[in-house]
C-alpha positions as CSV (number, residue, x, y, z in Angstrom):
1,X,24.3,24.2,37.9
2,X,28.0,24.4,35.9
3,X,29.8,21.0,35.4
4,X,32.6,21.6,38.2
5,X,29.8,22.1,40.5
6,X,28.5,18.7,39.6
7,X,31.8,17.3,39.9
8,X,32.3,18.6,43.3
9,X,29.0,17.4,44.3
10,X,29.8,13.7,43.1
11,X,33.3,14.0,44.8
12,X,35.2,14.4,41.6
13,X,36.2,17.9,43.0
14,X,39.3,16.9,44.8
15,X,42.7,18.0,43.6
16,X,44.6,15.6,45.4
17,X,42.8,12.5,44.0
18,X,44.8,10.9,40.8
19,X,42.6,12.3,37.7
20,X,42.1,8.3,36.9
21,X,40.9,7.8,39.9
22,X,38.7,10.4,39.3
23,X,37.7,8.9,36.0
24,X,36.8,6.0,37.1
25,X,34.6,6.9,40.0
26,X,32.6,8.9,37.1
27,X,32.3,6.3,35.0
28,X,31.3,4.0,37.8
29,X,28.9,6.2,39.0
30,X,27.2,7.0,36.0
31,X,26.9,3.4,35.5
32,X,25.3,3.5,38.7
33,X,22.7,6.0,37.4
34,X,21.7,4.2,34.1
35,X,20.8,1.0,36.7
36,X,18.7,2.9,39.0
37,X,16.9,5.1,36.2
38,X,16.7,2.0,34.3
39,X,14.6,0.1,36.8
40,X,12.2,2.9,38.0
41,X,11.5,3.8,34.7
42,X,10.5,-0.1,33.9
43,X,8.3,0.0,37.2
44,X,6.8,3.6,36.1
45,X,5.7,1.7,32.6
46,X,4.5,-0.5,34.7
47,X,2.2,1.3,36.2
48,X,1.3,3.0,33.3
49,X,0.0,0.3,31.9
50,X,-2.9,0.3,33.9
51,X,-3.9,3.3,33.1
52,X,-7.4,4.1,30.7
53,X,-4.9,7.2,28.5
54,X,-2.7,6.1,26.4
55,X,-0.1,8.9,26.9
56,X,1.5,8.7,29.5
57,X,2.7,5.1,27.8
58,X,3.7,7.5,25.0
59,X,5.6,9.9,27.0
60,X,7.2,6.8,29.1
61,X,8.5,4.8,26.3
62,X,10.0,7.8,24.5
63,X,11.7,9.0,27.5
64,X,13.6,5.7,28.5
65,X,16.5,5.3,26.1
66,X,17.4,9.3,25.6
67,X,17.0,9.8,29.6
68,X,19.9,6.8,29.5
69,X,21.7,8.1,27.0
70,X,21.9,11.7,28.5
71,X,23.2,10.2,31.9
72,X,26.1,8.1,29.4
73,X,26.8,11.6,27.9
74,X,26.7,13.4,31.4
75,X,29.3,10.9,32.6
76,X,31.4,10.5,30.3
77,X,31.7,14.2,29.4
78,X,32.3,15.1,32.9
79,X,35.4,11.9,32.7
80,X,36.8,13.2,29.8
81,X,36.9,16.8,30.8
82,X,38.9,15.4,34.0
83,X,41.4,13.7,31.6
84,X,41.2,16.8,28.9
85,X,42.8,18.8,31.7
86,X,45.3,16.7,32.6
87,X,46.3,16.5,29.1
88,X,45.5,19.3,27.0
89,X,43.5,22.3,28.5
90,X,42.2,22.8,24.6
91,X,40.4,19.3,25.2
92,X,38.0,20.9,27.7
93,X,36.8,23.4,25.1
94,X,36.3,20.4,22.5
95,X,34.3,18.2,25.0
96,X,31.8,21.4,25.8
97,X,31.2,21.6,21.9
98,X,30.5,17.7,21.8
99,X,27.9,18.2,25.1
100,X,26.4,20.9,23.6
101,X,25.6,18.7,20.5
102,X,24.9,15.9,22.4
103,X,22.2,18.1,24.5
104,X,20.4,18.9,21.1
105,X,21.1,15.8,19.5
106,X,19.5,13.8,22.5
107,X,16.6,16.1,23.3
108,X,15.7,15.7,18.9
109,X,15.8,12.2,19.5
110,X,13.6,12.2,22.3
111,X,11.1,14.6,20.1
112,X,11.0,12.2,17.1
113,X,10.1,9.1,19.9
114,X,7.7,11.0,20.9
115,X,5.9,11.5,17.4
116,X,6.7,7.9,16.5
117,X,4.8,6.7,19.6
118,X,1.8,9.2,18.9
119,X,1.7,7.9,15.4
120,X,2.1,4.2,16.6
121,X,-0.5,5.1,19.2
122,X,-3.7,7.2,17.1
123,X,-3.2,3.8,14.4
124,X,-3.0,0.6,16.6
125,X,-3.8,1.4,20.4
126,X,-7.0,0.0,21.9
127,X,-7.0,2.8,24.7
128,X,-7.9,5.0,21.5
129,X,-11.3,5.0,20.8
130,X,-11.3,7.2,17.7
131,X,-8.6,5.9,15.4
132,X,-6.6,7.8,12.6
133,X,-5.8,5.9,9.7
134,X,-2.6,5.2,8.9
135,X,-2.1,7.1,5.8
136,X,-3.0,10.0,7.9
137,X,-0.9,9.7,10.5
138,X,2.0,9.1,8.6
139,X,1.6,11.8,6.7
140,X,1.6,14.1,9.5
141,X,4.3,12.2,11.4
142,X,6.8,13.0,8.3
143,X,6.4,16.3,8.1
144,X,6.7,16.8,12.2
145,X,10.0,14.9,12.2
146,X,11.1,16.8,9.1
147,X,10.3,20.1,10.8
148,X,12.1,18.7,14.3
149,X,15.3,17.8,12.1
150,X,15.9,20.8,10.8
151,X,15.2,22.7,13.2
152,X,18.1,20.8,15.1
153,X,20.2,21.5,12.6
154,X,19.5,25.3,12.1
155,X,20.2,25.3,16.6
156,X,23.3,23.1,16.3
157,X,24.9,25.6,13.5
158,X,23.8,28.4,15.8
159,X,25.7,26.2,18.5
160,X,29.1,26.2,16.5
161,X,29.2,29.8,15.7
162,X,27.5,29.9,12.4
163,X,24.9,32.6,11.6
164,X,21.0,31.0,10.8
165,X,20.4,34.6,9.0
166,X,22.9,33.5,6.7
167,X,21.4,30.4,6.1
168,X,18.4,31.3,5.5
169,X,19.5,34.0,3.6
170,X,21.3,31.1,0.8
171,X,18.1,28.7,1.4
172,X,15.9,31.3,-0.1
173,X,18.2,32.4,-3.0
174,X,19.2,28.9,-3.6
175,X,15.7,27.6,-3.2
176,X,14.7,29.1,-6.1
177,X,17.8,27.8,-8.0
178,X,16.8,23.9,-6.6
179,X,13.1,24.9,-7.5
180,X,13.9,25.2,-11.5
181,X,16.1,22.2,-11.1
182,X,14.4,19.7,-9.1
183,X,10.7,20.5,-10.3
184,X,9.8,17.2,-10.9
185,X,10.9,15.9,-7.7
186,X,8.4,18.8,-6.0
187,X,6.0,17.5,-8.8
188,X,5.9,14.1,-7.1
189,X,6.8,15.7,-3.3
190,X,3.1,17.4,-3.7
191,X,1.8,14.3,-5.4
192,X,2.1,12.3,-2.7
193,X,0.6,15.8,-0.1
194,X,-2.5,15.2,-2.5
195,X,-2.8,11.7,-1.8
196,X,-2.1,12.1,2.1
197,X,-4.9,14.7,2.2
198,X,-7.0,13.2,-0.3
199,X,-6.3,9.8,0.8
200,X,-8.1,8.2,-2.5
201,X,-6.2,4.8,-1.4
202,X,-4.1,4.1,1.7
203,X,-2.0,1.0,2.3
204,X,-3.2,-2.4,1.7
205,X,-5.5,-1.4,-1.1
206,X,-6.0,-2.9,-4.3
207,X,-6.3,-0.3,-6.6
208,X,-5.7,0.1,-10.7
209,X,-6.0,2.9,-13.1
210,X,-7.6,2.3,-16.6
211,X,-5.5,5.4,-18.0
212,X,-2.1,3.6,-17.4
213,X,-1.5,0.0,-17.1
214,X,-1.4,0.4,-13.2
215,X,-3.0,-2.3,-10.8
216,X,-2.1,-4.0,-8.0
217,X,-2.1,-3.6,-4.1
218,X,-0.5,-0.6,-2.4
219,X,2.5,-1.5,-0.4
220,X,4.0,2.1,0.4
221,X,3.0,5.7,-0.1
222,X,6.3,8.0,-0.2
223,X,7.0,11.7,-0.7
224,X,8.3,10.6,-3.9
225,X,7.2,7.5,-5.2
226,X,4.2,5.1,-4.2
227,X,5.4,1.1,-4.2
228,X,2.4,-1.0,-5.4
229,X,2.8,-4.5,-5.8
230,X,1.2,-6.0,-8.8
231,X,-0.4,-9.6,-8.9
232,X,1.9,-11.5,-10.2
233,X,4.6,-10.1,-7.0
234,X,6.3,-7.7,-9.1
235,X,6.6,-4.2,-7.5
236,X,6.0,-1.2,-9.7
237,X,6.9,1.9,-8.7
238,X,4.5,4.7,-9.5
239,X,5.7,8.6,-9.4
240,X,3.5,10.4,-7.2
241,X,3.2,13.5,-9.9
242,X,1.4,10.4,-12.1
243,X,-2.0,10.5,-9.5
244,X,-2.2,14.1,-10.3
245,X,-2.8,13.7,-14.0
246,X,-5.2,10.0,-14.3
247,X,-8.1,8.6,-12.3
248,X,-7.4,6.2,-9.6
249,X,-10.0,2.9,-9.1
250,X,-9.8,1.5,-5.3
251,X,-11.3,-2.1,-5.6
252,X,-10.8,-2.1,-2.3
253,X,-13.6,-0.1,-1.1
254,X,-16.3,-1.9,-2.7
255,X,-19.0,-2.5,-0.5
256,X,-20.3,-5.6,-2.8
257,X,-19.5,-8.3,-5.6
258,X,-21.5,-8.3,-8.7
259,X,-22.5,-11.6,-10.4
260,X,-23.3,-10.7,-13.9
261,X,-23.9,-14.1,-16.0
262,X,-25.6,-14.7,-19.3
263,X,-26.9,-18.5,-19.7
264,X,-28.6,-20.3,-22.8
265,X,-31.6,-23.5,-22.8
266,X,-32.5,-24.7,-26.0
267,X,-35.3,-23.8,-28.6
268,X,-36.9,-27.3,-27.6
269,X,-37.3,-26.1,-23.9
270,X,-38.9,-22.8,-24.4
271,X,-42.1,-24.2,-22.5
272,X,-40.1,-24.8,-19.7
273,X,-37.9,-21.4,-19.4
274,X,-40.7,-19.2,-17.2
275,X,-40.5,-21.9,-14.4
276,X,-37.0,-22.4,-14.7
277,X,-36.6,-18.5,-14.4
278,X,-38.8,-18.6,-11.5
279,X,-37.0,-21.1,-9.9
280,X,-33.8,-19.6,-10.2
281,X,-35.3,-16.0,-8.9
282,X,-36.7,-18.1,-5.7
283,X,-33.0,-19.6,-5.1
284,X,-31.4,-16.3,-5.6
285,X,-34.1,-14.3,-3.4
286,X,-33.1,-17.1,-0.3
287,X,-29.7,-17.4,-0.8
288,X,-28.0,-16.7,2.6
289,X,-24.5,-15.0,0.8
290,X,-26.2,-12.9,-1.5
291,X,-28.0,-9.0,-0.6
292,X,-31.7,-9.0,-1.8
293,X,-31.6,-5.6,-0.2
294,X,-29.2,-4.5,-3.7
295,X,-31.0,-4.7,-7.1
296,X,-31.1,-8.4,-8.4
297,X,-32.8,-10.0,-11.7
298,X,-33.7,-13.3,-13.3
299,X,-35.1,-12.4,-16.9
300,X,-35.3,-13.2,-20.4
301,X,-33.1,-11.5,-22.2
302,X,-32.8,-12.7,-25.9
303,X,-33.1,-15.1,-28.3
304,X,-29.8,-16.3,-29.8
305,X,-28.5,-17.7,-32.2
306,X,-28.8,-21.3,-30.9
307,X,-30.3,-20.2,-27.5
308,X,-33.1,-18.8,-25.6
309,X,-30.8,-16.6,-23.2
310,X,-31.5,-15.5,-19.7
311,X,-29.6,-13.5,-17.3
312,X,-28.4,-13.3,-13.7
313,X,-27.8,-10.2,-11.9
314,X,-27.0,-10.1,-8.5
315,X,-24.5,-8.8,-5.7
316,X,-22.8,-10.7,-3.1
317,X,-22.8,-9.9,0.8
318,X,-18.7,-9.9,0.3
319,X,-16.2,-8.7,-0.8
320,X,-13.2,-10.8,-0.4
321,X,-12.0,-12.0,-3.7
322,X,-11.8,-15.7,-3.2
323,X,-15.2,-16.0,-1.2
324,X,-17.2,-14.0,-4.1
325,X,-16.2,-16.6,-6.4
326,X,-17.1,-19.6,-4.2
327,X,-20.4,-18.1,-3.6
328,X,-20.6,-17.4,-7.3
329,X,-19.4,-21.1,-8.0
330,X,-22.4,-22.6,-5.9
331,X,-25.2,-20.0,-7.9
332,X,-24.3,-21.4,-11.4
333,X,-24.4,-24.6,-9.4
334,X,-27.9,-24.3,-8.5
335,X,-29.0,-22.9,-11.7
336,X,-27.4,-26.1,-13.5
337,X,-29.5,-28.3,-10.8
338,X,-32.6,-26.0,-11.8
339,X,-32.4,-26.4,-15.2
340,X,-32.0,-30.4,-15.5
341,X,-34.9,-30.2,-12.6
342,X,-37.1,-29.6,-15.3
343,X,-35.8,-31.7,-18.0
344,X,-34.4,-28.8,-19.8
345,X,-30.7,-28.8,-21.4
346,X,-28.3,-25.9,-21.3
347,X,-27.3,-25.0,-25.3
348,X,-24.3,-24.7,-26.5
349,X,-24.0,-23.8,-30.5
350,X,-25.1,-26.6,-33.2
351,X,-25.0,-26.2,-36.7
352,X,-27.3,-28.1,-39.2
353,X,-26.4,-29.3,-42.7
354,X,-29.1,-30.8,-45.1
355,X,-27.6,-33.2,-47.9
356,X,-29.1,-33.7,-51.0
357,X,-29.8,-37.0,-52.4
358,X,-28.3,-39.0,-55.2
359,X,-31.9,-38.7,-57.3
360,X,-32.2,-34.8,-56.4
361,X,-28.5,-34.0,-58.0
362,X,-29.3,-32.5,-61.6
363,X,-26.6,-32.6,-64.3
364,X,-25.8,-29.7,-66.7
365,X,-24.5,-30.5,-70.1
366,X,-21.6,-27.8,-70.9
367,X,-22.3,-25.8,-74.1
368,X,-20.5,-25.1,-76.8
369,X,-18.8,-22.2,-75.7
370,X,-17.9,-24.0,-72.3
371,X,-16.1,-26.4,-74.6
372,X,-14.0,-24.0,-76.3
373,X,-13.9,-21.9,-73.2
374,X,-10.1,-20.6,-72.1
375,X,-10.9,-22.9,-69.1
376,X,-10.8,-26.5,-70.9
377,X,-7.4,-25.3,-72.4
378,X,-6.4,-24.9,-69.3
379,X,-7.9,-27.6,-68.0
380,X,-6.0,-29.9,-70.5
381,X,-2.9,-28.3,-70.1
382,X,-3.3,-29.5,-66.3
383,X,-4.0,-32.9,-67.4
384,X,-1.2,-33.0,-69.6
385,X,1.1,-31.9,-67.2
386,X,-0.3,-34.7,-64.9
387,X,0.3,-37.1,-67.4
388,X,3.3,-39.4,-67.2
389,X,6.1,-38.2,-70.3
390,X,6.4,-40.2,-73.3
């Protein structure tokens, strides 16, 4: 179907009728249109919404604003090619460029909806029961909608006259050209490929690198860069090239806390230090936030300077920063309220001095060579400088 037959079939047709009368019956129709799609499209979501897939959602909700905006461009086109002919007949020629590139420009846009919803849909939809992480589906989203975009491009060249061969032709002689130039950008572009295909961390982590001064939680993962904001809120933006070449740490995927702590009674209580170890082993064995299932310890461990020294080892059911060290809090706790228990004292270091007496302090008489030593020259040179002048 050609646009004059749609005219004639929409009563535009009619040379008699003023061309602005003509125009404005287009227009108004086509607003008449976007109401009527506009509402059974609403009630088809509707319905949809009932339904156990999640795709037909996806196909709906990507299909409501470029199905509007093709009946906008339908309308008007067809309005101003009524006008374009009245005025100029070269108009009509310009507004069948501008439909054509409208068509493609509207049917990419509905493409890249649909690939936003998808992604949107595999990362958050309950309807889905096996989800795609995010990371994942980003990755792959990008490089659809990359693909989709240039295609447009390459078919709305074609559209205007201009040869694709000869396109392609200068992208692959040129390519080579960018490659030398822009190698670090590819550097980081398959950087951040690795890390989508790898996934060693995705959003939201906490990770750090003990090669580079690198830690904080990930924020962004780009084709070029990855955004990772650090702990004191600063963001730090880490090429993607830079993954390549350390190692990576993900906190994040820790599957417990470790509670590592070192703690010192005194000499005096060393009777007392098996049941206090005991004690402690019991509390740790029952506690209800720690896994007894992971390896845990109460044992002697040295003796120190100024201690007996026993340690704790043991893992905690979480992993959520602020609840580990609550939970670690209320352990040393306990092992405090153990120790006093059995009249023992946590040590802490202590240094003893003997003093000598007044009747154990011996006297030695200088000799004659002390006396005519460099040292009492100097010595009275000090006390003649000291003493007031003459």
């Amino acid at each position: 179907m050609t646009w004059q037959t749609l005219q004639t079939y929409l009563g535009l047709g009619d040379s008699n009728m003023h061309w602005v009368v003509r125009v404005f019956i287009a227009v108004l129709i086509t607003l008449f249109l976007n109401f009527i799609v506009t509402k059974l499209l609403g009630r088809i979501e509707h319905q949809m919404e009932k339904t156990k897939t999640p795709w037909d959602n996806v196909l709906i909700n990507a299909a409501q604003k470029p199905i509007g905006m093709f009946i906008w461009l339908a309308g008007l086109s067809i309005a101003a090619e009524i006008s374009g002919t009245e005025i100029d007949e070269k108009f009509s020629t310009l507004i069948s460029t501008i439909r054509v590139v409208g068509v493609i420009a509207i049917i990419t846009w509905f493409v890249l909806r649909i690939i936003k919803e998808a992604e949107n849909t595999l990362t958050t939809s309950s309807k889905v029961k096996n989800k795609v992480d995010y990371t994942t589906a980003s990755a792959i989203s990008k490089l659809l909608r990359a693909s989709v975009i240039i295609t447009a491009l390459l078919v709305i060249l074609q559209s205007l006259g201009y040869s694709i061969s000869g396109v392609l032709a200068f992208g692959g002689v040129g390519g080579i050209a960018v490659g030398f130039a822009a190698k670090d950008l590819l550097a980081n572009f398959f950087g951040g490929l690795v890390v989508y295909l790898d996934r060693p961390f995705a959003v939201g982590d906490w990770i750090r690198s003990p090669d580079k001064n690198i830690e904080g939680t990930v924020e962004n993962i780009g084709w070029r860069q990855t955004r990772i904001r650090t702990f004191d809120k600063r963001p730090l933006y880490v090429p993607n090239a830079t993954f390549s070449t350390i190692s990576v740490e993900n906190p994040s995927r820790m599957s417990h806390r470790r509670i590592n702590e070192t703690i010192g009674v005194r000499y005096d209580d060393f009777s007392k230090l098996p049941q206090i170890i005991a004690s402690i082993k019991e509390m740790v064995s029952q506690h209800q936030d720690l896994d007894t299932n992971e390896t845990f310890m109460v044992n002697f461990t040295q003796f120190g300077p100024s201690s007996l020294d026993f340690f704790i080892y043991t893992f905690t059911k979480t992993v959520d920063w602020k609840t580990y060290h609550d939970v670690k809090q209320d352990v040393l706790f306990k092992t405090m309220e153990i120790i006093e228990e059995y009249g023992a004292e946590v040590a802490f270091p202590t240094t003893t001095m003997h003093m000598a007496s007044d009747s154990q302090m011996t006297f030695v008489k200088p000799t004659k060579e002390d006396k005519g030593a460099p040292q009492d020259k100097y010595q009275s040179e000090e006390s003649a400088k000291d003493s007031p002048r003459q």
